[in-house]
Each structure stands twice: as structure tokens, then as C-alpha cells.
C-alpha positions in Angstrom: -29.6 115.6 143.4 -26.3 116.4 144.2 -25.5 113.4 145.9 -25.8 111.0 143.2 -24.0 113.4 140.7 -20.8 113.3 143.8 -21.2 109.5 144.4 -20.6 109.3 140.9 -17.6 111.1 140.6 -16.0 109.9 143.2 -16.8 105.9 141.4 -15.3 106.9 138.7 -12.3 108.7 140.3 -11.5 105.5 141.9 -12.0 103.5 138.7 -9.6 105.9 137.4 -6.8 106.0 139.8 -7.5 102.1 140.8 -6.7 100.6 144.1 -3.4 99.5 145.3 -2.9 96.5 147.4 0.7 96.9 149.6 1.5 93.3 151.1 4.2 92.1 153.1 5.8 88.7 153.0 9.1 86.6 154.5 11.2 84.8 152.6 14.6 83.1 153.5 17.7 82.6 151.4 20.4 79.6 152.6 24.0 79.5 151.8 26.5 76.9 152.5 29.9 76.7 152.5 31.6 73.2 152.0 35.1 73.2 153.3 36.6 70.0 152.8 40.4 68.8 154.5 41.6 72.5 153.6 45.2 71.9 154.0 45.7 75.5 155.5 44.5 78.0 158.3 43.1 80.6 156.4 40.2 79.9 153.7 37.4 81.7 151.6 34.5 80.4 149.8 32.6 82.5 147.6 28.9 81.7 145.4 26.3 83.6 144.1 22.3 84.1 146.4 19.8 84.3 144.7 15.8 85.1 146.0 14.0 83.9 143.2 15.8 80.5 143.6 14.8 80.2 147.5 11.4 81.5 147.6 8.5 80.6 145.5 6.7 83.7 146.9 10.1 86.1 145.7 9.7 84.9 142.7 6.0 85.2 142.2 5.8 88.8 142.6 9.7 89.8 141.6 8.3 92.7 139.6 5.6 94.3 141.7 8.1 94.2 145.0 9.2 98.2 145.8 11.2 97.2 149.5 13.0 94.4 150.9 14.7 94.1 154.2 17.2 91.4 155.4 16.0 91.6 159.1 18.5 88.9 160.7 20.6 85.9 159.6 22.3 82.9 161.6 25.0 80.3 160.9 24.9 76.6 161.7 27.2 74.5 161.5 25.9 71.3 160.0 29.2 68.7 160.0 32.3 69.1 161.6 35.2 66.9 161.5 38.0 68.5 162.9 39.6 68.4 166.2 37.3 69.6 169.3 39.9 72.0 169.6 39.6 73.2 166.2 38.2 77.1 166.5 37.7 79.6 164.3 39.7 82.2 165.5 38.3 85.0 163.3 35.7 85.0 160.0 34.1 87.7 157.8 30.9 87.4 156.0 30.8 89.8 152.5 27.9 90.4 150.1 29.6 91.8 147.1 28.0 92.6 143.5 27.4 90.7 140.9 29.6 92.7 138.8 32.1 92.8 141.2 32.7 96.8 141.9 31.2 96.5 145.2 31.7 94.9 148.6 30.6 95.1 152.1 31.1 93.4 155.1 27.5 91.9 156.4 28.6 90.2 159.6 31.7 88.9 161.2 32.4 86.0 163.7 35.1 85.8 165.9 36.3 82.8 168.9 33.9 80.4 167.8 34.8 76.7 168.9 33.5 74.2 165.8 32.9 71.2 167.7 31.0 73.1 170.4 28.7 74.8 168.4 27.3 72.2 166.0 24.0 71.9 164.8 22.9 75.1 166.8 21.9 78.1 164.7 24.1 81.4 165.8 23.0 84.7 165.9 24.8 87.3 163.7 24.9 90.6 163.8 24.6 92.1 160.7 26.2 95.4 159.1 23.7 98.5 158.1 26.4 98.6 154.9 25.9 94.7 154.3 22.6 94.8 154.3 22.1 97.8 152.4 24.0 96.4 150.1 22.2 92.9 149.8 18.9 94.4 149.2 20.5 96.7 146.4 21.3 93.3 144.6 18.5 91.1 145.8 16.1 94.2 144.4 18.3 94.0 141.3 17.0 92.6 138.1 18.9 89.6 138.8 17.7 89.1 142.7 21.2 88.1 142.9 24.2 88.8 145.1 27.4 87.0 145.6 28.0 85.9 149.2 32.3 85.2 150.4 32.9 83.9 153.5 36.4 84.1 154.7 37.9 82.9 158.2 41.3 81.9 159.7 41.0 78.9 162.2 43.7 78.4 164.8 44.7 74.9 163.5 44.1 72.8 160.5 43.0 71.0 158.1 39.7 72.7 158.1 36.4 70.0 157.5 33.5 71.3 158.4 30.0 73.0 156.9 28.7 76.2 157.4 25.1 77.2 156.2 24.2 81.3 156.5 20.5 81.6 156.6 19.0 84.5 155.8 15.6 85.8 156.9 14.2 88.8 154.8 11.1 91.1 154.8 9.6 92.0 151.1 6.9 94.4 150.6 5.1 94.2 147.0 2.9 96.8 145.7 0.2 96.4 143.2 -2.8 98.2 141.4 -5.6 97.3 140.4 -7.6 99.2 137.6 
């Protein structure tokens, strides 16, 4: 008698507390950077990420997600039309807030020859500041952060494209009563 009084608390215990379903998904975010017969060495190009723009799946479940994690990120190079001497001598990648109040360095690039590189998606190593940073403001209500890219080439003018692509790791969590 017992057990059927126990089996029936513990159904309605679970009906109670409900069940929670914890998933894990990838998403990517892209970013490029036009920069067009810049008349000088030293540039920057700033404008605004955002994850519910690039993923569909972001997006979907924007208000159940509790964690995200930028896991790595590249650059490519996608036109060139400078010299095939034409490096960049040294570049800095920023995620700063929406707001403003708040920037971090997320990677940095350094030697990089344009004309050698082309096409070919680069490793970078990102910053534990960066990327904390990033997910603060991709987590935001907005999903938003503002990317700057800012380098100094060793002669110029500067034509070429770079795209940053990010590759993040969201977990959602949802119950079901």
C-alpha cells in the first residue's frame, strides 16, 4: 500500500517542480571591415554584432539562453588590392559596449603580409577580457556588441577586406510544467 501512496507523490512532485531541458547549440557571428583606398597608414573601422541577426537558432531561444561562450574566431581576408608588399604591421581587435563605457581588447594581429594570406581563414587568439566581455553584451538584452578594428600597415593606400568570424557556444535552459 505504500508504494502506490510514494509513486504518487513522487508524480506529483515532478508535476510540480517540472522538468528542465539544458541544450547546447553553435552559432557564428561575421564581421567585415571594408577598407577602401584609405589614404593613410593607420585606420579603424568600427560596427555593431549582433547574435540574433546571425543565427536563426540565437534568436529562437534569446530568452531561455543562461550561458554563452565565444570559443574561437578567425580572420580572412576576402579582397586585397594593395601592393604584395603591403603588410599589416600591427592591428587590434576591440569589443566595446553598446553604451560605450566599456572596452576590451579581444585579439590582436601583428606582421601579417595581405597579399599572402588571402582567402585563408587565420587563427586568432582571443583575450579571456574580450571575450568575457562579448558574452556580457551578446547575453545583453540587445545581443549586441560593438566590434573596432584598428591596425597600422607599413605602406599605403590601404584596399582590402577583412571578415572576423566568430564561433560561439550557447546553452539554453528550459522547463517544462
Amino acid at each position: 500500500m505504500r508504494k502506490p501512496i510514494f509513486l504518487a507523490f513522487a508524480v506529483l512532485a515532478f508535476l510540480a517542480t517540472g522538468c528542465t531541458i539544458d541544450k547546447d547549440f553553435n552559432f557564428s557571428l561575421n564581421q567585415d571591415f571594408v577598407i577602401s583606398n584609405y589614404p593613410t597608414t593607420t585606420y579603424s573601422r568600427s560596427d555593431t554584432i549582433d547574435a540574433s541577426k546571425s543565427s536563426s537558432d540565437y534568436n529562437k531561444y534569446k530568452a531561455d539562453i543562461k550561458d554563452i561562450e565565444i570559443e574561437s574566431a578567425t580572420y580572412t581576408i576576402t579582397s586585397f588590392a594593395g601592393p604584395t608588399t603591403q603588410n599589416i604591421v600591427s592591428g587590434v581587435l576591440t569589443v566595446t559596449t553598446l553604451d560605450g563605457t566599456s572596452s576590451k581588447v579581444i585579439a590582436s594581429i601583428s606582421n601579417v603580409n595581405l597579399s599572402s594570406i588571402g582567402a585563408t581563414p587565420q587563427p586568432l587568439t582571443l583575450t579571456e577580457d574580450g571575450k568575457l566581455l562579448m558574452k556580457n553584451q551578446l547575453s545583453g538584452a540587445s545581443s549586441s556588441a560593438i566590434l573596432n578594428f584598428t591596425a597600422t600597415t607599413n605602406e599605403a593606400p590601404i584596399s582590402f577586406t577583412v571578415r572576423f568570424h566568430f564561433i560561439a557556444k550557447a546553452t539554453y535552459s528550459k522547463t517544462l510544467l
